[in-house]
mmCIF file as gemmi writes it, N, C-alpha and C atoms, coordinates in Angstrom:
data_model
loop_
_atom_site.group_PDB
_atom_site.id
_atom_site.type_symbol
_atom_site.label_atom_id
_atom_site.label_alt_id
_atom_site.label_comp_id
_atom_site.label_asym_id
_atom_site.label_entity_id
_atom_site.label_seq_id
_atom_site.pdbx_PDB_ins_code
_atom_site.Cartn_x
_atom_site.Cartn_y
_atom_site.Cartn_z
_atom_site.occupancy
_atom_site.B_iso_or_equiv
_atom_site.pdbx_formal_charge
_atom_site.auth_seq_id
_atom_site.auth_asym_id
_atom_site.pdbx_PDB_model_num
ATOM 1 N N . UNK Axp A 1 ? 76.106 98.88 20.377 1 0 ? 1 A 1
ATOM 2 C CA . UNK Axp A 1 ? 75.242 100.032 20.325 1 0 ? 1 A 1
ATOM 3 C C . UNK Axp A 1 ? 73.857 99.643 20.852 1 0 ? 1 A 1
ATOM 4 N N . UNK Axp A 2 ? 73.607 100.583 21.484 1 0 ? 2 A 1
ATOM 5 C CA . UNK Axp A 2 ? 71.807 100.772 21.63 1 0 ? 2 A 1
ATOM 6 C C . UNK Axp A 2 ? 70.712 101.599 21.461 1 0 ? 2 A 1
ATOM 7 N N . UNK Axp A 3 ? 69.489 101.352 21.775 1 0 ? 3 A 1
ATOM 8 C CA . UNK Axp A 3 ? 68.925 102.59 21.478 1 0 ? 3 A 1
ATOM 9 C C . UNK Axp A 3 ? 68.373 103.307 22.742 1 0 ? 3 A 1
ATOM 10 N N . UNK Axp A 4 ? 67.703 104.317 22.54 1 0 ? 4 A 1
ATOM 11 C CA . UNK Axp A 4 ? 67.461 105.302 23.423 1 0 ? 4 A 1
ATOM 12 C C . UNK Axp A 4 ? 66.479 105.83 23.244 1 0 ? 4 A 1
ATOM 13 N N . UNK Axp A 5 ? 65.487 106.073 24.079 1 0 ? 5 A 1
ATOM 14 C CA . UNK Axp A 5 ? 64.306 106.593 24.055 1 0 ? 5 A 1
ATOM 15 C C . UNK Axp A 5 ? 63.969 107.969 24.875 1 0 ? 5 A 1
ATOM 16 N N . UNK Axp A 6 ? 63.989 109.484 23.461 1 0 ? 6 A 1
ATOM 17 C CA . UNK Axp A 6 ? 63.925 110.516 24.274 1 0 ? 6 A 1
ATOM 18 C C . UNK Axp A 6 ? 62.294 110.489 24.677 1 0 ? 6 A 1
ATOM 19 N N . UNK Axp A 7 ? 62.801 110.97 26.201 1 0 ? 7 A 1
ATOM 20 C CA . UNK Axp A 7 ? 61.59 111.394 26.877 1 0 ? 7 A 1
ATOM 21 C C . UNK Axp A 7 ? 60.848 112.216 26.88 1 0 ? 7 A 1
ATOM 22 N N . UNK Axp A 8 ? 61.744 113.843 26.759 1 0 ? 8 A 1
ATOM 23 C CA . UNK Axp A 8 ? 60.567 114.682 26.832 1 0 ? 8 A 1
ATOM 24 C C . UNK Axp A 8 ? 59.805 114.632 25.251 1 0 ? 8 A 1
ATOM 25 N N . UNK Axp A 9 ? 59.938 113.932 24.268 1 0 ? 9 A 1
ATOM 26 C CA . UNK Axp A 9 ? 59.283 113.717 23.368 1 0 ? 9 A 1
ATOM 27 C C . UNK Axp A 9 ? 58.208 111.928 23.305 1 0 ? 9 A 1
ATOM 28 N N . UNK Axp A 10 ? 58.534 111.351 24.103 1 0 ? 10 A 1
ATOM 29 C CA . UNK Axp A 10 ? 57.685 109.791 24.331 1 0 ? 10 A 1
ATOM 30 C C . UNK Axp A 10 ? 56.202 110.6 24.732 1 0 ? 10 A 1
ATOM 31 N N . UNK Axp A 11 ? 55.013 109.766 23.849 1 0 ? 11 A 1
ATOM 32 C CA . UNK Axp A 11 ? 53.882 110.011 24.331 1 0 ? 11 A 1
ATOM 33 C C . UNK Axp A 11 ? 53.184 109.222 25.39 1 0 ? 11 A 1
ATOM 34 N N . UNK Axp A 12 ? 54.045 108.191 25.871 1 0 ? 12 A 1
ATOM 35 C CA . UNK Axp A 12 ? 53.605 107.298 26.786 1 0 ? 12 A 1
ATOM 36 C C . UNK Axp A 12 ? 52.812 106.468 26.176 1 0 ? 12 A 1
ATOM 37 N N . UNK Axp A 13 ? 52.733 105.794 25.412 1 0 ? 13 A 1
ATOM 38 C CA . UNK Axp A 13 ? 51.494 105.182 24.292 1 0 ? 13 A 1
ATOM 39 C C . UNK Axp A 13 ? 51.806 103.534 24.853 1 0 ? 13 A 1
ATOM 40 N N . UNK Axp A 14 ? 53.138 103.154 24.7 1 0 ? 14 A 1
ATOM 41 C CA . UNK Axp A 14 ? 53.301 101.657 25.372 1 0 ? 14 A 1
ATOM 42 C C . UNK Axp A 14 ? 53.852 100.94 24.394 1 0 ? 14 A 1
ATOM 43 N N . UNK Axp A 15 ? 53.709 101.402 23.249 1 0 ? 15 A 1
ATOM 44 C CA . UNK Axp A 15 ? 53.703 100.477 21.904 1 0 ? 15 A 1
ATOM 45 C C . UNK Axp A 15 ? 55.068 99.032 21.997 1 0 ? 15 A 1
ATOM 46 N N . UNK Axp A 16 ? 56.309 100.567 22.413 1 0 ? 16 A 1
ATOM 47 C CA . UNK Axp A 16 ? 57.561 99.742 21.947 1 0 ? 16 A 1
ATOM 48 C C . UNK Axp A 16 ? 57.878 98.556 23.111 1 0 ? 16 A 1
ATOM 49 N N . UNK Axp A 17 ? 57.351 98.209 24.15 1 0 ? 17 A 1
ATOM 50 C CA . UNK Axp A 17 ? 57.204 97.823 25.452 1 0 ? 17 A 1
ATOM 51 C C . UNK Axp A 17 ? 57.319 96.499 24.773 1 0 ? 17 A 1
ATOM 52 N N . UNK Axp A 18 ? 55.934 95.757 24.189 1 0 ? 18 A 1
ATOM 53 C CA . UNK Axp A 18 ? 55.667 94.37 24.161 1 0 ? 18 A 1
ATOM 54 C C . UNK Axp A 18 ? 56.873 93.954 22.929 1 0 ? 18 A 1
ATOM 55 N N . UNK Axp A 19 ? 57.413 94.752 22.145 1 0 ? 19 A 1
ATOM 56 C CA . UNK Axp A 19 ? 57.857 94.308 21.16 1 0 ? 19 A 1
ATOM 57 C C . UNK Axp A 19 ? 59.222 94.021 21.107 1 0 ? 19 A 1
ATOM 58 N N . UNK Axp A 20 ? 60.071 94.373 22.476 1 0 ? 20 A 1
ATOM 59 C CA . UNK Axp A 20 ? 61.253 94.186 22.404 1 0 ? 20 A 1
ATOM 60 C C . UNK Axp A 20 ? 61.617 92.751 23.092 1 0 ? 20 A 1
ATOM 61 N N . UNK Axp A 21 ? 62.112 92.057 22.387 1 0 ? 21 A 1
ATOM 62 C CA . UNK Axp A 21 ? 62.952 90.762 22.398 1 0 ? 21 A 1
ATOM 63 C C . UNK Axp A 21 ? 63.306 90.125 23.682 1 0 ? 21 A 1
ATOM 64 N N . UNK Axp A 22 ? 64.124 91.247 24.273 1 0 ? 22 A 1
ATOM 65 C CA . UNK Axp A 22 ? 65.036 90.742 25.317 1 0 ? 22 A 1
ATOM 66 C C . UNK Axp A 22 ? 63.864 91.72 26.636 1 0 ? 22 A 1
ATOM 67 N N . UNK Axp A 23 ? 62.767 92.059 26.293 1 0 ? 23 A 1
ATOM 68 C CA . UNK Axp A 23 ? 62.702 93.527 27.872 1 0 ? 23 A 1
ATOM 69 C C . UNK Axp A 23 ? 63.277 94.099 28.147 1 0 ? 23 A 1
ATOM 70 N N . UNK Axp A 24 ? 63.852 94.633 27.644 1 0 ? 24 A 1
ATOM 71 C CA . UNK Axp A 24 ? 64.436 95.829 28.583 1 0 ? 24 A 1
ATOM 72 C C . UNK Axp A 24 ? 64.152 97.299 28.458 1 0 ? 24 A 1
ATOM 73 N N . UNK Axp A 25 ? 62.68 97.237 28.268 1 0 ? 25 A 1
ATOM 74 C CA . UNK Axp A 25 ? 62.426 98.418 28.223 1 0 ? 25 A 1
ATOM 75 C C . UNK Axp A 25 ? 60.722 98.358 29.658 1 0 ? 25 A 1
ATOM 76 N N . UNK Axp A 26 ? 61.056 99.656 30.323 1 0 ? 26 A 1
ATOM 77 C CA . UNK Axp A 26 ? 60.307 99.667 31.292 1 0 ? 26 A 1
ATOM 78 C C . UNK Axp A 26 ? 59.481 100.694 31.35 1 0 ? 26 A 1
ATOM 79 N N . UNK Axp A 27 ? 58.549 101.32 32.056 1 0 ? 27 A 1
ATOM 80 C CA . UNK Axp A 27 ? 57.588 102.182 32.229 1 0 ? 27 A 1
ATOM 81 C C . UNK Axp A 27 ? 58.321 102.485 33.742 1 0 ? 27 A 1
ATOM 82 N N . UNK Axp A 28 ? 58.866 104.092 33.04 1 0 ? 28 A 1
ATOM 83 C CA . UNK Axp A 28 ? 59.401 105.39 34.362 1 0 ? 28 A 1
ATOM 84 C C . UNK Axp A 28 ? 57.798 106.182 34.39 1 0 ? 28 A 1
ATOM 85 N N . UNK Axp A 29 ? 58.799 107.504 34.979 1 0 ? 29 A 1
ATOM 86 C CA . UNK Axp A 29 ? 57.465 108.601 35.183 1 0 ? 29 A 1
ATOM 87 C C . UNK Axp A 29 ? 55.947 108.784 34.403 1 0 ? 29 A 1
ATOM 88 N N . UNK Axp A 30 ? 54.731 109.203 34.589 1 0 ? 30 A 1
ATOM 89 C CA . UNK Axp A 30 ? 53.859 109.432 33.856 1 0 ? 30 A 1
ATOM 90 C C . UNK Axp A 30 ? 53.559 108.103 32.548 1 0 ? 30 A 1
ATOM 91 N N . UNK Axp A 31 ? 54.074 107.01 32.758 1 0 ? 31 A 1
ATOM 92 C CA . UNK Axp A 31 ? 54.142 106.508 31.86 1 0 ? 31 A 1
ATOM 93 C C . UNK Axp A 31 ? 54.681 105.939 31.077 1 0 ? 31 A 1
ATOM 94 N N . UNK Axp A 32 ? 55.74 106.746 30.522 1 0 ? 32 A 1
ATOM 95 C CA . UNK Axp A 32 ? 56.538 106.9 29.581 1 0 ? 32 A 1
ATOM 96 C C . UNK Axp A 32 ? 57.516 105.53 29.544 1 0 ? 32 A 1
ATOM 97 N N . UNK Axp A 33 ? 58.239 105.379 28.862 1 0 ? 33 A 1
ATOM 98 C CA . UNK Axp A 33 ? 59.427 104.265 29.148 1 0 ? 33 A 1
ATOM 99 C C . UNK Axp A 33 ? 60.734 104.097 29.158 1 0 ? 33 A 1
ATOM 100 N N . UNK Axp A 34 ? 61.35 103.568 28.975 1 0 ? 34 A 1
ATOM 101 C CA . UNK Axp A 34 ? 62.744 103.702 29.38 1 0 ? 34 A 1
ATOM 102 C C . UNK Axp A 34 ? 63.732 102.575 28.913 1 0 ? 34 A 1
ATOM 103 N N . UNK Axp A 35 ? 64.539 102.464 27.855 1 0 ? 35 A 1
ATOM 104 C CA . UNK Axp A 35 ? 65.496 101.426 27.463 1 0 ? 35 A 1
ATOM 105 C C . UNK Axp A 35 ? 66.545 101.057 28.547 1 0 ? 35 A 1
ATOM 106 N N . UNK Axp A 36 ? 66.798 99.851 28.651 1 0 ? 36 A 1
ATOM 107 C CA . UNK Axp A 36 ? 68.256 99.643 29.589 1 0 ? 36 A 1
ATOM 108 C C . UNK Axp A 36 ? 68.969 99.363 28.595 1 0 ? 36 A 1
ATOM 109 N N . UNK Axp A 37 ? 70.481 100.163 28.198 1 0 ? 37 A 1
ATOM 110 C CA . UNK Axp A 37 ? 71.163 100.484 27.556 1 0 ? 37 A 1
ATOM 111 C C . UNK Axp A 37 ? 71.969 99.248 27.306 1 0 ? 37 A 1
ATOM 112 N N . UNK Axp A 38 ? 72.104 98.658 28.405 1 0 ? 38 A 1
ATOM 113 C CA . UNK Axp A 38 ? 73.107 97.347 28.857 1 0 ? 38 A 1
ATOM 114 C C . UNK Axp A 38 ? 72.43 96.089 28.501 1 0 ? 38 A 1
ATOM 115 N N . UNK Axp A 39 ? 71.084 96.172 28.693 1 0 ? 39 A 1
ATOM 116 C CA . UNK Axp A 39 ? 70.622 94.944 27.64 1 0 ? 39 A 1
ATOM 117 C C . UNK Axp A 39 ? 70.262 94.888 26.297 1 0 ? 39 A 1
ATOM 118 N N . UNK Axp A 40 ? 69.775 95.773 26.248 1 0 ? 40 A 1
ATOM 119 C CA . UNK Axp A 40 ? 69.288 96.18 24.542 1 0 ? 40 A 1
ATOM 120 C C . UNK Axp A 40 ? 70.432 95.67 23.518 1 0 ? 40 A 1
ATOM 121 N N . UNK Axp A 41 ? 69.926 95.015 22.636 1 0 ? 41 A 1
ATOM 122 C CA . UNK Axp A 41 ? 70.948 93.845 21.762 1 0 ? 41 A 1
ATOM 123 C C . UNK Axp A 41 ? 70.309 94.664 20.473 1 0 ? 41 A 1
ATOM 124 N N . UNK Axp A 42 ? 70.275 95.897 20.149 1 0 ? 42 A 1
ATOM 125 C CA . UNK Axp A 42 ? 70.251 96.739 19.27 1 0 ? 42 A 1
ATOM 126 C C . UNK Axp A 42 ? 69.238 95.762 17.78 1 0 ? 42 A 1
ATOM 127 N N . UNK Axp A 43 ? 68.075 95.649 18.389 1 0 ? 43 A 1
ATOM 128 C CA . UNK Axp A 43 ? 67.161 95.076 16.897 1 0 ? 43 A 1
ATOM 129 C C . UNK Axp A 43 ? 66.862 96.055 16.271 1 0 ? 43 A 1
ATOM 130 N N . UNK Axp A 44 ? 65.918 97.283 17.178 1 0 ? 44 A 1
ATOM 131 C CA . UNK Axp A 44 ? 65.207 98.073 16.306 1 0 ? 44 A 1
ATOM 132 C C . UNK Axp A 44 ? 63.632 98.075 16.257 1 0 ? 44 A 1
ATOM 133 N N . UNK Axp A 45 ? 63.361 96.813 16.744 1 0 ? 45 A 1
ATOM 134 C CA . UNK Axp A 45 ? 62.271 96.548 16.798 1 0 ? 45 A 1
ATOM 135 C C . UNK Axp A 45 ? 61.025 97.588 17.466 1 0 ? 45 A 1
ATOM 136 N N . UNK Axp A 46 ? 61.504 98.246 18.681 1 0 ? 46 A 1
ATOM 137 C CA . UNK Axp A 46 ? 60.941 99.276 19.495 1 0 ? 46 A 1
ATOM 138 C C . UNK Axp A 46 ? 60.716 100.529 18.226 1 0 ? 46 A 1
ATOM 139 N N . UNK Axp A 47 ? 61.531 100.861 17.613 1 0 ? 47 A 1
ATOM 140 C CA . UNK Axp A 47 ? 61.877 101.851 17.228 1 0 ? 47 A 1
ATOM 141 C C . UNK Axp A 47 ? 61.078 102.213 15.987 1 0 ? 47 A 1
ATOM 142 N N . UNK Axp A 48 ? 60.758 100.732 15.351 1 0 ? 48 A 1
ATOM 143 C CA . UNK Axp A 48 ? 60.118 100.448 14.235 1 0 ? 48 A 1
ATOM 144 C C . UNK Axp A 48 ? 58.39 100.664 14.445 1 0 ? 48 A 1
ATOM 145 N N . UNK Axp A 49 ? 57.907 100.507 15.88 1 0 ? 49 A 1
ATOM 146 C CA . UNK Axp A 49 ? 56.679 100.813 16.437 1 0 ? 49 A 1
ATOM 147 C C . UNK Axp A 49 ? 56.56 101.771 16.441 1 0 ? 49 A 1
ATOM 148 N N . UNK Axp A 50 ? 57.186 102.957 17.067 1 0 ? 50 A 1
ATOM 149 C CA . UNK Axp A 50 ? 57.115 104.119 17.57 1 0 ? 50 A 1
ATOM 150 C C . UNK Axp A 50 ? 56.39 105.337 16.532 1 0 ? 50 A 1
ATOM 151 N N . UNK Axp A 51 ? 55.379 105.702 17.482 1 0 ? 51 A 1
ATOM 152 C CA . UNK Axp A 51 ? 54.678 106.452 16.47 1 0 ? 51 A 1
ATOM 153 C C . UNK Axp A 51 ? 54.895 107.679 16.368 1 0 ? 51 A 1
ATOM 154 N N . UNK Axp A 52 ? 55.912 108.257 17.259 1 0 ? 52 A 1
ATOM 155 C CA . UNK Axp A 52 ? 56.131 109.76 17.407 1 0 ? 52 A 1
ATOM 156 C C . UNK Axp A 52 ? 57.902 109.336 16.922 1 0 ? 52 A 1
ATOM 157 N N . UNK Axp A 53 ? 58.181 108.262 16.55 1 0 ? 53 A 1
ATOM 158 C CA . UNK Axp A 53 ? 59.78 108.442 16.28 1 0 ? 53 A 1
ATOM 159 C C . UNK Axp A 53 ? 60.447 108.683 17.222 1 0 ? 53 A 1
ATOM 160 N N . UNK Axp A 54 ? 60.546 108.635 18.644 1 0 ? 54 A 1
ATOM 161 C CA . UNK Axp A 54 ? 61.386 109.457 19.726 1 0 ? 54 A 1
ATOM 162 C C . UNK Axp A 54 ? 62.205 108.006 19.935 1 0 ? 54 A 1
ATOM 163 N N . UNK Axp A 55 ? 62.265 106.768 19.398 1 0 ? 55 A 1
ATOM 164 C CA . UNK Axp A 55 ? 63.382 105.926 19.716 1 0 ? 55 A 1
ATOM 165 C C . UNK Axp A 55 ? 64.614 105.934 18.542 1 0 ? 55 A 1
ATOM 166 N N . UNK Axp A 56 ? 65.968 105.855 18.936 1 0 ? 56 A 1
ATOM 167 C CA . UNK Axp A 56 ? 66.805 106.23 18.231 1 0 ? 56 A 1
ATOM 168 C C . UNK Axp A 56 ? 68.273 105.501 18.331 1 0 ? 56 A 1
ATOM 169 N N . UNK Axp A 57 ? 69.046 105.249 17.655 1 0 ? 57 A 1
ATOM 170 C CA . UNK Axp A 57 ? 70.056 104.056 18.171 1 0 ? 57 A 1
ATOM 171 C C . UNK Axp A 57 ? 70.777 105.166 18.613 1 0 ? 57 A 1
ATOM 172 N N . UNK Axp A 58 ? 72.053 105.068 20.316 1 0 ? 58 A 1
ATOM 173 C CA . UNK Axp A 58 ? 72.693 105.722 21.233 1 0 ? 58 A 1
ATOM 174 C C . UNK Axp A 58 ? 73.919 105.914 19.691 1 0 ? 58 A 1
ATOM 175 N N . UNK Axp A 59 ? 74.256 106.749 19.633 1 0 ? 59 A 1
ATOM 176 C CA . UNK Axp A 59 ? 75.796 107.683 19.273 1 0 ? 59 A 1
ATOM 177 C C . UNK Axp A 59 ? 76.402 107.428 19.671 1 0 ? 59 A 1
């Protein structure tokens, strides 16, 4: 499993960026960021930053 970061709710803030383990999270459009599904080794760590809550483990 991984997680997922909805967009049209990300404020672009950066937070969950430095905190993930492996990187795999990047800065798409306006900002915002973007999990790679395929690396993400499911910590949580991003998710645990997030100040609007929009990171979420994939279903």
């Amino acid at each position: 499993m991984a997680y997922r970061i909805n967009e049209d709710e990300c404020i672009a803030c950066g937070a969950c960026e430095p905190v993930c383990p492996v990187e795999c999270i990047s800065e798409v459009a306006d900002g915002k960021r973007r999990i790679d599904e395929d690396v993400c080794i499911d910590c949580g760590a991003c998710a645990g930053v997030c100040p609007v809550e929009c990171i979420a483990p994939v279903e």
